[in-house]
GUPAVEX-252490 format. One record per residue: residue in one letter; chain; x, y, z of N, C-alpha, C, O in turn. Coordinates in steps of 0.001 Angstrom, whole numbers, always signed. Layout:
BEGIN
<"A" "A" <X Y Z> <X Y Z> <X Y Z> <X Y Z>>
...
REM end
This chain:
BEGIN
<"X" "A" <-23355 -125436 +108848> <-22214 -126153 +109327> <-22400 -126407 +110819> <-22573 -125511 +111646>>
<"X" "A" <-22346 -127780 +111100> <-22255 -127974 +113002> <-21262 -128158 +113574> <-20397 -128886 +113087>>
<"X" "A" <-21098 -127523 +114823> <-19727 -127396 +115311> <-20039 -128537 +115950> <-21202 -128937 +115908>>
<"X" "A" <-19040 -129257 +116657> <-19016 -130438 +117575> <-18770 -129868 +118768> <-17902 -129041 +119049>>
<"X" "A" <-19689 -130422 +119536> <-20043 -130174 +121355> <-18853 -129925 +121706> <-18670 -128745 +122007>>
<"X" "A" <-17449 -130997 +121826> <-16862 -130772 +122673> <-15188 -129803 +121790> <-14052 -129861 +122262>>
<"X" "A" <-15400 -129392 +121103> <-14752 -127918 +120292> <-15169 -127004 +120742> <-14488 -125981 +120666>>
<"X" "A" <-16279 -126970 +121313> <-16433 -125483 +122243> <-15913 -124952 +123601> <-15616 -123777 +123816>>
<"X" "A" <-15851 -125814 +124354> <-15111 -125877 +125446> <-13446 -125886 +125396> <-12660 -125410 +126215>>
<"X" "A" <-13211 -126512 +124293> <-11159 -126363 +123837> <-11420 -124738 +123045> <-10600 -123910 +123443>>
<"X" "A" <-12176 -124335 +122266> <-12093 -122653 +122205> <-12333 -121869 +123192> <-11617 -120867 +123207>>
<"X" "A" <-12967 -121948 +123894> <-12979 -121202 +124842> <-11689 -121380 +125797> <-11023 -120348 +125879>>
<"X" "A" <-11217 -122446 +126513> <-10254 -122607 +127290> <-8835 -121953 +126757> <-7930 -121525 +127474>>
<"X" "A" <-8877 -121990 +125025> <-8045 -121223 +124427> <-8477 -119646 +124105> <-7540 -118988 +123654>>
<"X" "A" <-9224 -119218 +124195> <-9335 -117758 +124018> <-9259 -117199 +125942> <-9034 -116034 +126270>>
<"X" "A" <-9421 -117961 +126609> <-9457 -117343 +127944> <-7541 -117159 +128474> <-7008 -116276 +129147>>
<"X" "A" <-6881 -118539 +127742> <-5455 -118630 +128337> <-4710 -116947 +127204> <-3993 -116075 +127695>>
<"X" "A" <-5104 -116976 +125987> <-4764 -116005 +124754> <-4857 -114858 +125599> <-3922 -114058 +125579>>
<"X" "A" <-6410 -114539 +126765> <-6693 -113285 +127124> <-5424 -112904 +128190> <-4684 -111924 +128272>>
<"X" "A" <-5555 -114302 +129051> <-4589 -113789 +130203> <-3468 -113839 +130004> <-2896 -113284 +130942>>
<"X" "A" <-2473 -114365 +128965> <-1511 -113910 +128843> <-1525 -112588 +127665> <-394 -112107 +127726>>
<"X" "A" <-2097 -112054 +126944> <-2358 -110942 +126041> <-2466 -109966 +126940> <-1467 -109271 +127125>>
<"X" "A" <-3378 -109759 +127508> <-3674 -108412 +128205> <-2176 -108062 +129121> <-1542 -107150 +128590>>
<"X" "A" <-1816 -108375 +129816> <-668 -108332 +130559> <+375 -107445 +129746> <+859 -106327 +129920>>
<"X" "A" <+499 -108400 +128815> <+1432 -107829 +127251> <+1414 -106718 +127097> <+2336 -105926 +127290>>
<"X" "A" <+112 -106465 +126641> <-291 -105329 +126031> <-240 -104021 +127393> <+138 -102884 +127114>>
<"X" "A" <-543 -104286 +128400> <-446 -103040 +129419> <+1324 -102924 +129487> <+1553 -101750 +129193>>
<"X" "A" <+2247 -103419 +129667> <+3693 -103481 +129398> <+3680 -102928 +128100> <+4400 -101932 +128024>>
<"X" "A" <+3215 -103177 +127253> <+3661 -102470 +125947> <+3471 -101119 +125786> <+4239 -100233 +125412>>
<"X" "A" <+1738 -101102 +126303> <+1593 -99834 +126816> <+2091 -98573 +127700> <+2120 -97362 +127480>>
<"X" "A" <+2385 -99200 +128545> <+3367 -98354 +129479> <+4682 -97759 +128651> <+4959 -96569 +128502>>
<"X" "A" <+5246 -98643 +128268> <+6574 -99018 +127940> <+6672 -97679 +126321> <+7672 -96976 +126174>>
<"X" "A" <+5299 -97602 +125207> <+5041 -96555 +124709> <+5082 -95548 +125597> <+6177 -94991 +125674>>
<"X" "A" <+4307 -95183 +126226> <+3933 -93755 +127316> <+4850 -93357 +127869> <+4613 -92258 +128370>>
<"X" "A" <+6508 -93955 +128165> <+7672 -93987 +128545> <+8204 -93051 +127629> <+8356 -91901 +128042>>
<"X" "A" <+8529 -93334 +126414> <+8851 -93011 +125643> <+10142 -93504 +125377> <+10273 -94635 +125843>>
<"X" "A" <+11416 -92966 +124647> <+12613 -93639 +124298> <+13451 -93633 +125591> <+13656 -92702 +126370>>
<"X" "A" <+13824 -94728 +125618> <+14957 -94883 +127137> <+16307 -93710 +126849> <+16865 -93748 +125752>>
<"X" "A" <+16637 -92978 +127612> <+17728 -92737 +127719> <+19115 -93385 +127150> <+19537 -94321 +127828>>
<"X" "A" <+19773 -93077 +126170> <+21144 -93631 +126314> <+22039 -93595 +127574> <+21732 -93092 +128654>>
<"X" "A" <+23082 -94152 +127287> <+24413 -94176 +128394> <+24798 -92675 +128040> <+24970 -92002 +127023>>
<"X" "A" <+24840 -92515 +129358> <+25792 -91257 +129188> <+27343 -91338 +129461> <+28022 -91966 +130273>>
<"X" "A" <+27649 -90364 +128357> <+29225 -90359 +127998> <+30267 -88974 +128897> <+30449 -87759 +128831>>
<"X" "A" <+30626 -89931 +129536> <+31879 -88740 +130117> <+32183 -87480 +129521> <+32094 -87429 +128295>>
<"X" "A" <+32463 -86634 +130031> <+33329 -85255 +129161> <+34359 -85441 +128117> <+34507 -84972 +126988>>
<"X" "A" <+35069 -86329 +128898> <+36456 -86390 +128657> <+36720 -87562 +127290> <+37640 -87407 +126487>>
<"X" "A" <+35832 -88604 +127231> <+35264 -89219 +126487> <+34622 -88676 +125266> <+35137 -89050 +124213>>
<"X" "A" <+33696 -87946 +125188> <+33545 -86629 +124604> <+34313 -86113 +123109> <+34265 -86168 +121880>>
<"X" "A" <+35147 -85502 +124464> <+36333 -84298 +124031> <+37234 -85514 +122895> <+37438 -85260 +121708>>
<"X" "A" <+37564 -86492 +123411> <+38329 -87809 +122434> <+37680 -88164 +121290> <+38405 -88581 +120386>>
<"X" "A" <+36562 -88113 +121097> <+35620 -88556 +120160> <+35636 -87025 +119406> <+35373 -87496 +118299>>
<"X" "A" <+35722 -85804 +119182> <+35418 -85075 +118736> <+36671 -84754 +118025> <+36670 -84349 +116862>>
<"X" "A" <+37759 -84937 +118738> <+39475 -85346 +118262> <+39446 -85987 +117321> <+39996 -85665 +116267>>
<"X" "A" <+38806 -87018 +117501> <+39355 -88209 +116300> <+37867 -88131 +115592> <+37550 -89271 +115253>>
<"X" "A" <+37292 -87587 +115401> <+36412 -87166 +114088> <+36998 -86003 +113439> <+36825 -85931 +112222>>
<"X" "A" <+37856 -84801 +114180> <+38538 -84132 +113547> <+39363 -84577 +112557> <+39261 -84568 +111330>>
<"X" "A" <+40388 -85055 +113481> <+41370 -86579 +112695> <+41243 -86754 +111510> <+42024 -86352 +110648>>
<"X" "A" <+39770 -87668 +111253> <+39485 -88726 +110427> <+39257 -87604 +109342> <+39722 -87684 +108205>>
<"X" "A" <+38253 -86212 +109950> <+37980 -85642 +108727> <+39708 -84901 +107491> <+40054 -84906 +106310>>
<"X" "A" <+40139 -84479 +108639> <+41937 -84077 +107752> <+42420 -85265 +107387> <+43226 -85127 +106467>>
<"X" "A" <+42270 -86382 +107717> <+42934 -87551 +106596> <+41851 -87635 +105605> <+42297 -88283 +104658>>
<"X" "A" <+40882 -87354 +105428> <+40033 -87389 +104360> <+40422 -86729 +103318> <+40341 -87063 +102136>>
<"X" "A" <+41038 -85358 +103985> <+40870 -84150 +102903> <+42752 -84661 +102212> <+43157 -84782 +101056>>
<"X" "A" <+43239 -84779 +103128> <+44681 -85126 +102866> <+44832 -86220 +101633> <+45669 -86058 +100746>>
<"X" "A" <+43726 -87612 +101681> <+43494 -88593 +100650> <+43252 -88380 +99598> <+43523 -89068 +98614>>
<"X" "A" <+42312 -86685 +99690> <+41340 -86097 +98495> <+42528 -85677 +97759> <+42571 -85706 +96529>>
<"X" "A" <+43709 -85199 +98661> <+44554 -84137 +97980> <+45224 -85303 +97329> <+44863 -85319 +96153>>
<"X" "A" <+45829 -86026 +97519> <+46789 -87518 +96943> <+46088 -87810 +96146> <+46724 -88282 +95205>>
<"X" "A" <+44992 -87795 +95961> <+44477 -88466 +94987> <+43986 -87570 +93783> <+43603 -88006 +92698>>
<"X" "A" <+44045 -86530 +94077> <+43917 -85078 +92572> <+45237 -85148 +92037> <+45465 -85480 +90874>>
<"X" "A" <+46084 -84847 +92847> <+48115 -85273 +92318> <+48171 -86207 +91532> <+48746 -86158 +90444>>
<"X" "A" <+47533 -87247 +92026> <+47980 -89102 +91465> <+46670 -88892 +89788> <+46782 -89504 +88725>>
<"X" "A" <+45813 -88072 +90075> <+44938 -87492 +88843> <+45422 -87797 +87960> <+45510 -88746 +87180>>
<"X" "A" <+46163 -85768 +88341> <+46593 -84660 +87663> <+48346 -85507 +86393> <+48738 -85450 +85227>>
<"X" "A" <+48784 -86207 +87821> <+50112 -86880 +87027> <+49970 -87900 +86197> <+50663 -88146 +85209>>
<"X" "A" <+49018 -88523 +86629> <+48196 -89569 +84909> <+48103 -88915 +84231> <+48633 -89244 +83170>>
<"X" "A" <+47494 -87706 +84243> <+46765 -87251 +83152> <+47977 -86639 +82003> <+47996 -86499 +80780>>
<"X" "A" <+48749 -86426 +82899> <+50182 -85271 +82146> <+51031 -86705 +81621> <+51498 -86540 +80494>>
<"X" "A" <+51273 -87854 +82120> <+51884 -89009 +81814> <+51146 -89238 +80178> <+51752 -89531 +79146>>
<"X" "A" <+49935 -89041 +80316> <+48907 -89817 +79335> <+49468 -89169 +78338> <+50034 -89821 +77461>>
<"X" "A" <+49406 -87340 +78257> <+49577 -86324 +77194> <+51036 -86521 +76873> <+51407 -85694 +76039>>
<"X" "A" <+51808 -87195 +77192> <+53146 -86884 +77516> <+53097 -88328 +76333> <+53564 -88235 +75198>>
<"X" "A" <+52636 -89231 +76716> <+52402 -90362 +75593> <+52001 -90500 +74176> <+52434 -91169 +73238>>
<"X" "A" <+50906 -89540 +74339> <+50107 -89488 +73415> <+50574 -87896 +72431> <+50169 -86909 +73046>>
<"X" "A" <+51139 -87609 +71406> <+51473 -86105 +70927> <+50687 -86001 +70533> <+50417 -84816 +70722>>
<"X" "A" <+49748 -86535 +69876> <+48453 -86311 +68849> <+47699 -85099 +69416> <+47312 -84323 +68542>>
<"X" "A" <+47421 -84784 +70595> <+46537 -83915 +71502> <+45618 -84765 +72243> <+45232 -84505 +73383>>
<"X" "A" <+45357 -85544 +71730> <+44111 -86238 +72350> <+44090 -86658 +73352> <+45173 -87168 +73636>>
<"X" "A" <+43232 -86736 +74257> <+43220 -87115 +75809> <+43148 -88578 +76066> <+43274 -89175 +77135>>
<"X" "A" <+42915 -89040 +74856> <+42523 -90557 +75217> <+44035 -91469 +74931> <+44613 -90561 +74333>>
<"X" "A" <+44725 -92243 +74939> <+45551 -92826 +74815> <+45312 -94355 +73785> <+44598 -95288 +74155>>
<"X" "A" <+46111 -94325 +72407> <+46078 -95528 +71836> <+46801 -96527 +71741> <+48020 -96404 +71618>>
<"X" "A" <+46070 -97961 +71787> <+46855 -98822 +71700> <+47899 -99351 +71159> <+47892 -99293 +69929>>
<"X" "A" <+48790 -99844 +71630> <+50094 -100365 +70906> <+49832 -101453 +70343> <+49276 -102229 +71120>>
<"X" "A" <+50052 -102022 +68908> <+50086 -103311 +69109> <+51337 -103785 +69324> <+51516 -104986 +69528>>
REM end
């Protein structure tokens, strides 16, 4: 296969512009590894202390939802038996 004369000179002019902007890159990237992870923002005390509040919070309305919602269960379930005399847990249709 023959390359054409003047394709050598447009590869090269392109692997030389590839180098000088590549290498640059790559030492920034490099560095920028060897750094390691940036620091976050740091958070106030007091900021903190609020955030640890209201994860408390959130966790007792959790448990509080858990509890409403075993009640709201428990009272289907006694509604259902309460429907049904047969014993059976399952409930049948009316037509």
């Amino acid at each position: 296969m023959r390359v054409p004369g003047e394709l050598i000179p447009i590869v090269m002019f392109i692997c030389i512009a590839a180098t000088a902007i590549g290498v640059p890159l790559a030492r920034a990237w490099a560095k920028r590894l060897e750094r390691g992870p940036m620091p976050g923002p740091s958070i106030s005390p007091d900021v903190q202390a609020r955030l640890e509040r209201m994860e408390q919070a959130l966790d007792s309305i959790a448990i509080e939802v858990e509890r409403i919602s075993e009640g709201q269960r428990f009272t289907t379930k006694l509604l259902a038996e309460r429907n049904n005399p047969t014993g059976s847990t399952v409930p049948t249709r009316q037509p």
